[in-house]
Each structure stands twice: as structure tokens, then as C-alpha cells.
DSSP file (Angstrom, degrees, kcal/mol; ACC not computed):
  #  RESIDUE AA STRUCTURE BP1 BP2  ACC     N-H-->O    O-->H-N    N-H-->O    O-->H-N    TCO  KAPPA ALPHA  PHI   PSI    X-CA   Y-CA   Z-CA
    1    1 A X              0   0    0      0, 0.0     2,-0.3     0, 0.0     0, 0.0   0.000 360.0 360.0 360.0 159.1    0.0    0.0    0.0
    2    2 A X        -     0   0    0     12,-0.0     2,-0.5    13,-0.0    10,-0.1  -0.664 360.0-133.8 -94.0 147.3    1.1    3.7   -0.5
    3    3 A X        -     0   0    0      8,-0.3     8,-2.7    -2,-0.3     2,-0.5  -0.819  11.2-168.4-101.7 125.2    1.8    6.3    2.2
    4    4 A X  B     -A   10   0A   0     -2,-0.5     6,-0.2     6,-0.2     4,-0.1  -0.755  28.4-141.2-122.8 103.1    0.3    9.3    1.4
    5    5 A X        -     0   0    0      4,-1.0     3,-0.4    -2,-0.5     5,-0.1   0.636  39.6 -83.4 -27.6-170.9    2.2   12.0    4.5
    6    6 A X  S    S+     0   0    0      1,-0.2    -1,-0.0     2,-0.1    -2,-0.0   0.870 127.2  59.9 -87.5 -37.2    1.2   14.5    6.4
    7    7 A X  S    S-     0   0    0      2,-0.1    -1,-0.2     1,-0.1    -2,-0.1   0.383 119.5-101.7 -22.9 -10.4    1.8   16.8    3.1
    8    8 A X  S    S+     0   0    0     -3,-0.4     2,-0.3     1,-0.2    -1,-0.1   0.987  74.1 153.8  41.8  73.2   -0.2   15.1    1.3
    9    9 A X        -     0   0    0     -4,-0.0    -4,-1.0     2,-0.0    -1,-0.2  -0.680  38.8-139.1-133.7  95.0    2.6   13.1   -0.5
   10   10 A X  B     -A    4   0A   0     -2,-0.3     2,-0.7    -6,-0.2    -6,-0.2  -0.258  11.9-141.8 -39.5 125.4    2.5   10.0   -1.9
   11   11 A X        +     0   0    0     -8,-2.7     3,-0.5     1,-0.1    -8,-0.3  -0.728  26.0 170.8 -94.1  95.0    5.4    8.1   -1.3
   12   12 A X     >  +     0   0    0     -2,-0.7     4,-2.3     1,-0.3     3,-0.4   0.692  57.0 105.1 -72.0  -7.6    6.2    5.9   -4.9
   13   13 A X  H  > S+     0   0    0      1,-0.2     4,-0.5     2,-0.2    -1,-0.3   0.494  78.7  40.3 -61.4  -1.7    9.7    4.9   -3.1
   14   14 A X  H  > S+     0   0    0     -3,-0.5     4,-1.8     2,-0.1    -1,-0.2   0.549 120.8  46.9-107.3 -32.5    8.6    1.2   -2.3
   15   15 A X  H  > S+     0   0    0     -3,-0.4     4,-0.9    -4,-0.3    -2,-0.2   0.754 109.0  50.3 -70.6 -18.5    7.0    1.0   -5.8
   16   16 A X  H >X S+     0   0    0     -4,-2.3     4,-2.5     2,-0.2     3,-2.4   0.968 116.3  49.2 -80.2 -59.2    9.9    2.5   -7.8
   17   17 A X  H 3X S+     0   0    0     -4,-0.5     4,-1.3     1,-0.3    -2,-0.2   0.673 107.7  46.5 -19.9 -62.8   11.7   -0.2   -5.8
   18   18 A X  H 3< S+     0   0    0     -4,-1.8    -1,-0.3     2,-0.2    -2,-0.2   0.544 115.3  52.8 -56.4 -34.5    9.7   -3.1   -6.4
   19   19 A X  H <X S+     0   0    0     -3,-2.4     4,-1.1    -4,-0.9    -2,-0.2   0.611 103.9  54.0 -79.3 -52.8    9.8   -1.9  -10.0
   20   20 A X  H >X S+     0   0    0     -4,-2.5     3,-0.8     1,-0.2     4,-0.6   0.983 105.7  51.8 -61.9 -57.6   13.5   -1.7  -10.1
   21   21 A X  H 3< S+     0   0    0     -4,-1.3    -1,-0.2     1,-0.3    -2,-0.2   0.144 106.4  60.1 -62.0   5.5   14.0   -5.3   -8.9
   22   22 A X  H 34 S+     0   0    0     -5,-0.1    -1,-0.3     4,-0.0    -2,-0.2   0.742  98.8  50.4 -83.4 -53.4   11.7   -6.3  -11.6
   23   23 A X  H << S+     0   0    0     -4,-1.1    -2,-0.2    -3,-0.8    -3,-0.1   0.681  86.7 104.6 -53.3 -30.5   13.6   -5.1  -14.6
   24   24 A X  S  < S-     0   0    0     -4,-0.6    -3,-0.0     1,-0.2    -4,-0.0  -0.099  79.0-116.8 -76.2 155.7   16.5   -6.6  -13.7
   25   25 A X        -     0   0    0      1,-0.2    -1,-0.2     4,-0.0     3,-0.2  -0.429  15.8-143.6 -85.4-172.8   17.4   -9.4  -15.4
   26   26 A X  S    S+     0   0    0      1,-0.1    -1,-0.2    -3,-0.1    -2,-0.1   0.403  91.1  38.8-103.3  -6.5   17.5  -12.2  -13.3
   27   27 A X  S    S-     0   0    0      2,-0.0    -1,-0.1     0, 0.0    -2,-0.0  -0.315  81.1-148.2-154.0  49.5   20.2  -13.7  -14.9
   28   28 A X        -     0   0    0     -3,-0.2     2,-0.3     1,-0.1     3,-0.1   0.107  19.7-178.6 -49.3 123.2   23.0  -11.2  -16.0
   29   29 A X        -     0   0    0      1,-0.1    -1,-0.1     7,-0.1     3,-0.1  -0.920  32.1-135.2-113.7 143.6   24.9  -12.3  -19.2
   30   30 A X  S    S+     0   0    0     -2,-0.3     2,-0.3     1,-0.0    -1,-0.1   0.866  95.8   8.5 -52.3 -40.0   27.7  -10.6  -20.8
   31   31 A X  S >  S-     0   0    0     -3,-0.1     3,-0.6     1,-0.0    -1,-0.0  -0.772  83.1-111.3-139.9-163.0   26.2  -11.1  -24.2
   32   32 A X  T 3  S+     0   0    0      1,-0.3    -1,-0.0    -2,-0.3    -3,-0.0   0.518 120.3  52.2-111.6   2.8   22.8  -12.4  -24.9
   33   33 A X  T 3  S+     0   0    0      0, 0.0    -1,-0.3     0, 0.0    -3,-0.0   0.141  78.5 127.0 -41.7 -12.5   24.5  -15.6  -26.4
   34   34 A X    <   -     0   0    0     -3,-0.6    11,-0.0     1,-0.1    -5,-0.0  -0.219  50.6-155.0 -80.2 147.7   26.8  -16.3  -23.2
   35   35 A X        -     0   0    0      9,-0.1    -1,-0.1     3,-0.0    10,-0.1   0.910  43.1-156.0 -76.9 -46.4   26.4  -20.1  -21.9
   36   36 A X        -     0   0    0      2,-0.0     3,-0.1     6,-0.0    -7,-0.1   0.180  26.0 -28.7  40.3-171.3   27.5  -18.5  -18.4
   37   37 A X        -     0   0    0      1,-0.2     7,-0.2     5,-0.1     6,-0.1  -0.146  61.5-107.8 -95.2 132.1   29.3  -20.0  -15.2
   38   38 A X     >  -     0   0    0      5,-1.8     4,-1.1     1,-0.2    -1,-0.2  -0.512  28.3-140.7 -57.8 121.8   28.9  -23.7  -14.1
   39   39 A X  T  4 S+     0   0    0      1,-0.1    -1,-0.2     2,-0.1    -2,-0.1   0.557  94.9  48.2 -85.9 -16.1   26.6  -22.9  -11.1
   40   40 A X  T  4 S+     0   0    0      3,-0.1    -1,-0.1     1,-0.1    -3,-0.0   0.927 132.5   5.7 -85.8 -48.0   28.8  -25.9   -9.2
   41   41 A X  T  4 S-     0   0    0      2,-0.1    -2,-0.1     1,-0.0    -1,-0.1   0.596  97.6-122.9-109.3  -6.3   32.6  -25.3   -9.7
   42   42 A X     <  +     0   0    0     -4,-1.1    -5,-0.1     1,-0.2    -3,-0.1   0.496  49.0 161.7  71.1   9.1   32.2  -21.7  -11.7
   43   43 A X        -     0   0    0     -6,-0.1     2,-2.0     1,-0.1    -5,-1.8  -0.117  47.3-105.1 -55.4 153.8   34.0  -22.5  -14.7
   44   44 A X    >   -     0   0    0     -7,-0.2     3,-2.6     1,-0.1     2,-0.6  -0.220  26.9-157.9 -69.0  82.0   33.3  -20.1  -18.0
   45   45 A X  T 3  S+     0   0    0     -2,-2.0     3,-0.3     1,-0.2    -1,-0.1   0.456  78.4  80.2 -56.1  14.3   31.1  -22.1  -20.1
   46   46 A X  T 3  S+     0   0    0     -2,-0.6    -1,-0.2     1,-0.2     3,-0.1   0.566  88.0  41.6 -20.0 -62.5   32.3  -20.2  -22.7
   47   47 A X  S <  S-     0   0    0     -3,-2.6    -1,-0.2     1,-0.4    -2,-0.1   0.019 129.3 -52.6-103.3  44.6   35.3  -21.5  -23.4
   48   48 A X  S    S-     0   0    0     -3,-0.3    -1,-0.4    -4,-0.3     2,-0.1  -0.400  71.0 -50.8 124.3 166.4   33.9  -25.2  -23.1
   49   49 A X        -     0   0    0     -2,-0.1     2,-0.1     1,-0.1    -5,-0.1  -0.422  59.5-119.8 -66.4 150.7   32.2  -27.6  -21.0
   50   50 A X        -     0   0    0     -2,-0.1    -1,-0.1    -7,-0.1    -2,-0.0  -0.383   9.1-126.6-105.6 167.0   33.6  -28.0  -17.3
   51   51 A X  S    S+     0   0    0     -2,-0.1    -1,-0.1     2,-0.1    -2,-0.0   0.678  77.8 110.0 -86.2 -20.6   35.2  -31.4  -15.5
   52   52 A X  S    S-     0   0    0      1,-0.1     2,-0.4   -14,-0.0   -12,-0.0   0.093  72.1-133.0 -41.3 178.9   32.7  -31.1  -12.5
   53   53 A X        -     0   0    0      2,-0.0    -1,-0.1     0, 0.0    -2,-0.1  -0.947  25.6-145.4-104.8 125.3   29.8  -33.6  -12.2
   54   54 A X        -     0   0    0     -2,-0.4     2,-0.5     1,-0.1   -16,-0.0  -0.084  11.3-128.5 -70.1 174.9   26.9  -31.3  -11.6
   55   55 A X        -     0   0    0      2,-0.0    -1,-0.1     0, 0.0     2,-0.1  -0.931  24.1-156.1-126.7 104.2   24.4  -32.9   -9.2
   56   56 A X        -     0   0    0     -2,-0.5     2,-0.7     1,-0.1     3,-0.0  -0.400  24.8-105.2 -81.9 170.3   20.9  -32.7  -10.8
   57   57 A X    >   -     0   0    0      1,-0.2     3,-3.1    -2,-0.1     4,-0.2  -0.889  18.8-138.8-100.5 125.0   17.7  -32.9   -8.5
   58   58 A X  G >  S+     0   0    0     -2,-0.7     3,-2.8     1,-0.3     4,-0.4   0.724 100.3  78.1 -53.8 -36.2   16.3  -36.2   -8.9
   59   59 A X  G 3  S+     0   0    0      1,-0.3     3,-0.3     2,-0.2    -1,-0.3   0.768  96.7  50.2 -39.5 -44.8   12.9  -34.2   -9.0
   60   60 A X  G X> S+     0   0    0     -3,-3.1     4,-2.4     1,-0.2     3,-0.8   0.417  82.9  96.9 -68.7  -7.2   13.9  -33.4  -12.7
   61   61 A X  H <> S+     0   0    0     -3,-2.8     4,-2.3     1,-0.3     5,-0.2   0.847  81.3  45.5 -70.7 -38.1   14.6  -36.6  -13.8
   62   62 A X  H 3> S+     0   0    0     -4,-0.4     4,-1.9    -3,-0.3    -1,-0.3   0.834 113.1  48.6 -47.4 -41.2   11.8  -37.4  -15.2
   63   63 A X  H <> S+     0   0    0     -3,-0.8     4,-0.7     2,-0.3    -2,-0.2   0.923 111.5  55.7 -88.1 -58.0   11.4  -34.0  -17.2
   64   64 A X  H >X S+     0   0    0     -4,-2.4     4,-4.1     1,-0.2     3,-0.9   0.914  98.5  56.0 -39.1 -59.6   15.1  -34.6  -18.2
   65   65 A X  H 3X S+     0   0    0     -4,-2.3     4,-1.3    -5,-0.2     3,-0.4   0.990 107.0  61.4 -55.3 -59.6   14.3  -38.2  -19.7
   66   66 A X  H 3X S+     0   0    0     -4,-1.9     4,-0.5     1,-0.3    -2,-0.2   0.674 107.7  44.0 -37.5 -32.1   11.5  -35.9  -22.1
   67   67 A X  H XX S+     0   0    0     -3,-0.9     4,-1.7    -4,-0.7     3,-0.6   0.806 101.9  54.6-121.1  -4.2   13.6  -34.4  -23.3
   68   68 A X  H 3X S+     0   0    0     -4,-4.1     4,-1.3    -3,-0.4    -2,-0.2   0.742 113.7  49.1 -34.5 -41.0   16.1  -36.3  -24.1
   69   69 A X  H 3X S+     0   0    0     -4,-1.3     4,-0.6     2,-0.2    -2,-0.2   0.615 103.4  56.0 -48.7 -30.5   13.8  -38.1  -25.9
   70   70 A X  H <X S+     0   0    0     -3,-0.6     4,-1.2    -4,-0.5    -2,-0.2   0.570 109.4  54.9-104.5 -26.9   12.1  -35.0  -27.8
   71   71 A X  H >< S+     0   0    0     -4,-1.7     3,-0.5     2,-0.2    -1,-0.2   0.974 102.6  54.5 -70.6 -43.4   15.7  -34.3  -29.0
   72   72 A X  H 3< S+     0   0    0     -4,-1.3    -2,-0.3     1,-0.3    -1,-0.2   0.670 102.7  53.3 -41.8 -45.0   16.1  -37.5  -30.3
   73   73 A X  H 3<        0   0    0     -4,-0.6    -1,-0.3     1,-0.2    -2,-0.2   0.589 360.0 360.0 -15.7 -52.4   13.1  -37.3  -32.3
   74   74 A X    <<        0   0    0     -4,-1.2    -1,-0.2    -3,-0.5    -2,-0.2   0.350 360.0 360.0 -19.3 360.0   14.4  -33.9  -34.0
């Protein structure tokens, strides 16, 4: 809700706020192509795939298998 003062002033500062943190991306890339950083070990996935083994959440596995399939089918 807005605060409107004893001025009579609306105060937009929690909406401009709310506003900003919207816009932002959510996911900052250098270039709108960038793979960006292996979220386990932080290599540049740039210059190639990394040695880690990421740890998926078995919760995806299913969803994973789909599309594995659905490429295969391509």
C-alpha cells in the first residue's frame, strides 16, 4: 500500500523499488549468447564444457528423460 504524509505526498519509493527489482534481469549475461558460469565449480562455459559432475535434482529426472527423448526425435 502507498503512504500518502502529512503533506499530502505520496510516497512511490517502495513501488519504484519493487519496479527496479523487476527489470533486472535475473540472470546477467555478458552477451545475450553467453552459456555463463557452471553454477557448481564456476567454470566459463564459454570456453567449453567444465570437468565437474553437476548434481541434478532427482525431482527433474523425469522431465530430463522428455527431453532427451524429444531431441532424439528432432
Amino acid at each position: 500500500s502507498f503512504v500518502i504524509d502529512a503533506d499530502l505526498m505520496l510516497d512511490l519509493g517502495e513501488a519504484l523499488r519493487q519496479y527496479a527489482l523487476i527489470s533486472s534481469p535475473s540472470k546477467p549475461l555478458c552477451r545475450p549468447d553467453c552459456a555463463g558460469l557452471c553454477p557448481t565449480c564456476g567454470a566459463n562455459l564459454n570456453q567449453g564444457p567444465c570437468s565437474c559432475q553437476s548434481s541434478s535434482d532427482e525431482r527433474w529426472r523425469a522431465l530430463a528423460a522428455l527431453k532427451r527423448e524429444n531431441q532424439k526425435g528432432s
